[in-house]
N, C-alpha and C positions, 0 to 999 in steps of 0.2 A: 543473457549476457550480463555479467558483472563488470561496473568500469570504477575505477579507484577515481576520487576527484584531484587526487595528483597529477593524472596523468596530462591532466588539461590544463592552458591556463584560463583560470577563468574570467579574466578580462574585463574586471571591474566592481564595483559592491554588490553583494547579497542582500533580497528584501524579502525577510520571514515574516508574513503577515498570517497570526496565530500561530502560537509555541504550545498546543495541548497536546498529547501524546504523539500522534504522526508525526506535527511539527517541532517536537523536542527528540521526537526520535531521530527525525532525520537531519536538526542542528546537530546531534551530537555525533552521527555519522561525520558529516562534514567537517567539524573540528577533530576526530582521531584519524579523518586522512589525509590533513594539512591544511587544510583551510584556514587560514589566518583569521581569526576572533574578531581583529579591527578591519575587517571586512565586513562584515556580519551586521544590518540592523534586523532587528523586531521589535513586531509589533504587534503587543500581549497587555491585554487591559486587567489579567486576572492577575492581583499582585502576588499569591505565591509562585504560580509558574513565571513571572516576571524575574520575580527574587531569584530564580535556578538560573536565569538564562545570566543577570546581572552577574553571579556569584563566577558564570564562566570567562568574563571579561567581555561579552558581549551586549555593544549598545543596545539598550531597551525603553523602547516609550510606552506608553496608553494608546495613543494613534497614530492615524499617519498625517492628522495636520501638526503633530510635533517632529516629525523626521525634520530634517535639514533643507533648507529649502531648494539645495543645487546639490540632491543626493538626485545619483543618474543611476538608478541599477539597471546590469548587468543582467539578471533574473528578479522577477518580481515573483517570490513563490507562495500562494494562496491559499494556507490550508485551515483555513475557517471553514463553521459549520454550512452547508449548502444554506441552509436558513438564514443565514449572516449575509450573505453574498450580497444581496441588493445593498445593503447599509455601506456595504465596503468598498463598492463600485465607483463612486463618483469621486470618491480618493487618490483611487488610480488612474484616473483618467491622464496625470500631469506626466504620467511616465508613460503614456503612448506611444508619443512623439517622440521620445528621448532614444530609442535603440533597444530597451527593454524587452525582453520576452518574459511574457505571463504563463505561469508555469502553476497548474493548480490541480488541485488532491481533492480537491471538493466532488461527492459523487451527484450525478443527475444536471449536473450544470453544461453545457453543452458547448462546444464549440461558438455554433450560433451565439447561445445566449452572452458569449464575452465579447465577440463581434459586435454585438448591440449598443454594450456598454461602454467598449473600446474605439469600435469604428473598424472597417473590415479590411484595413492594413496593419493592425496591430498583430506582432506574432503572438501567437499564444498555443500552449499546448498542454493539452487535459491528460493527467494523465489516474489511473486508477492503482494504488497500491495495498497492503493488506498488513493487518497488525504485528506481523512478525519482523519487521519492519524494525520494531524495539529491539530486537537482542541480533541487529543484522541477516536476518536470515529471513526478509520480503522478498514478495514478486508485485512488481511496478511494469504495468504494461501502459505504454501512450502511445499517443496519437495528437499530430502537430497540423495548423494550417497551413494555407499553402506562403505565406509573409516568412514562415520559419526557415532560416537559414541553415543549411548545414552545420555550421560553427555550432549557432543553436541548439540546434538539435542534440550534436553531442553534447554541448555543455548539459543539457539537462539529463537527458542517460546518465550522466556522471554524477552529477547531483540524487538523482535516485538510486544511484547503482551503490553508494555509500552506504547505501541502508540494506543489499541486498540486489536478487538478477530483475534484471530488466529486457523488456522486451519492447517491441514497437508492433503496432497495427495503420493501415493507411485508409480502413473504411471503421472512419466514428464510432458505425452500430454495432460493431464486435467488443465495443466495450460494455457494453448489459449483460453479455456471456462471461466476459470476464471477472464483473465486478459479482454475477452469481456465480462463479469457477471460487475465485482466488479472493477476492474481497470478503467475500461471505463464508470464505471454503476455512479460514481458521475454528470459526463458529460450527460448523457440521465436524471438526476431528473432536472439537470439545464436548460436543453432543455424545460422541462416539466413546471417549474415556467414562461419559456418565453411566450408557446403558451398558457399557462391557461390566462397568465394577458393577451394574446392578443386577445382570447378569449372575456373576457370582456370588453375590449374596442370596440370589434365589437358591442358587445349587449348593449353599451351604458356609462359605466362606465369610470370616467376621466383616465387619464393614470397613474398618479402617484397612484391613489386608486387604480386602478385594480391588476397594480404590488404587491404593500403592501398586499393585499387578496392573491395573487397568492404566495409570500414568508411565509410570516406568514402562511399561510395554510398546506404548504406542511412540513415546518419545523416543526409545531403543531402534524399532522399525523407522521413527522419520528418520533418523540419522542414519541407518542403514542405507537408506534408499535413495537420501542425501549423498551419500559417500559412494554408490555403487554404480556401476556402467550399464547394467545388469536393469533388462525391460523390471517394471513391478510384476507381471505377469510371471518372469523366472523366479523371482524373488519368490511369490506368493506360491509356486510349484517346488521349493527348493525346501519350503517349512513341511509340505504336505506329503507325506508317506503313504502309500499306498496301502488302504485295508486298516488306515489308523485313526487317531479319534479326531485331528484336524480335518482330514478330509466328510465325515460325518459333517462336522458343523458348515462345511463348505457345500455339502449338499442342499442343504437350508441356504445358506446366504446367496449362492448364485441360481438356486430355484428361477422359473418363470416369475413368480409372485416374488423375488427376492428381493435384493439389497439394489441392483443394477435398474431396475424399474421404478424404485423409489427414490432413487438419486435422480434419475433423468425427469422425474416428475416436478421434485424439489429443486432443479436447474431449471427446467422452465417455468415455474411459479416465481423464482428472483427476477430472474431474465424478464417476463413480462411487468414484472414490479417495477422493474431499472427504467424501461420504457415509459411507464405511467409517469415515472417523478420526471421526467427527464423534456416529459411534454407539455 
């Protein structure tokens, strides 16, 4: 589900705590779907990503003991590295109380673990989203506790939805599947543009054409499949000709030994990784 952050109001100040990629992706989501700039605080200690966020009209400090001292947000949203998290914690503790919902992008940080820090009436909702996220075209799957109120709720769907579709889960642990589905799943199509173009350098093809085939191809089919109603299954029977040299290489990829047993292996190699950090 995609939500434009127009469609809500969002019922108070915004608090970006860290603007590095996700976080500047998803600032700039929110300012092209209306989001009012002087809404907007962060909080980015690194001065050139400061400098971007400054240059857009949006207040920017070092921390958060320089925010204002009767800033009440609305969403406090948390997209520091997991490894930051403990430093960042006893920060936000002033916005608890205040009505705030904690809304964070950090992977392996858990429900629990912001309960701890928070106190176990704080709303907060974790949610997991993926690098594509930059050019709007993310999948943001969350998951809220039970303090989170409806309003909440969507307000932050909406929030993420700026950046691309959203989804919801209501049992925590499906988010290790997701963040090895979709978190990690940008990184396996990149994988896949490398060994196609190397592919064809094997069977002949210069190195610079074969890459250019191998990008453009793949980004062709995501937008196809992007755009289409149509299972990937139809798709992927709609390229394949019967008796012709697509179906050959399909022989190989969906083998026993194929392509389909080494994904599910590599989904539960992240999946139990997601668990380790998360414990």
């Amino acid at each position: 589900m995609t939500m434009d952050a127009r469609s809500l109001d969002v019922g108070g100040p915004l608090l970006l705590i860290g603007c590095g990629k996700m976080g500047g992706a998803l600032l700039s989501g929110w300012l092209a779907s209306g989001v009012a700039a002087d809404t907007v605080t962060v909080v980015e200690p690194y001065a050139p990503a400061a400098a971007e966020v400054a240059a857009k009209g949006v207040a920017v400090c070092d921390a958060l003991d320089q925010t204002p001292a009767d800033l009440a947000p609305a969403v406090v949203l948390l997209a520091v590295k997991p490894q930051m998290m403990d430093a960042v914690m006893p920060g936000c503790a002033r916005f608890a109380g205040a009505g705030s919902v904690f809304l964070s992008i950090a992977a392996g940080k858990t429900l629990g673990y912001f309960e701890r820090h928070l106190g176990g009436q704080a709303a907060i909702v974790r949610a997991m989203p993926n690098t594509p996220a930059a050019v709007g075209r993310g999948m943001t799957v969350l998951v809220a506790n039970a303090p989170v109120s409806p309003a909440q709720r969507d307000l932050c769907g909406a929030l993420l939805g700026a950046a691309g579709e959203t989804d919801w889960v209501e049992d925590e642990a499906l988010l290790d599947a997701v963040t090895a589905v979709s978190g990690g799943g940008p990184a396996y199509v990149f994988l896949l543009i490398e060994v196609l173009a190397q592919a064809g350098i094997d069977a002949g093809l210069p190195e610079a054409l074969a890459m250019r085939l191998a990008r453009v191809t793949v980004a062709g089919a995501g937008e196809l499949v992007y755009r289409s109603t149509e299972p990937a299954s139809v798709l992927r029977q709609n390229v394949t000709s019967p008796g012709g040299t697509t179906l050959e290489a399909l022989k190989v990829l969906m083998a026993e030994d194929g392509l389909q047993p080494l994904m599910t292996r590599a989904i539960a190699a992240a999946t139990r990784r997601s668990r380790e950090l998360a414990s």
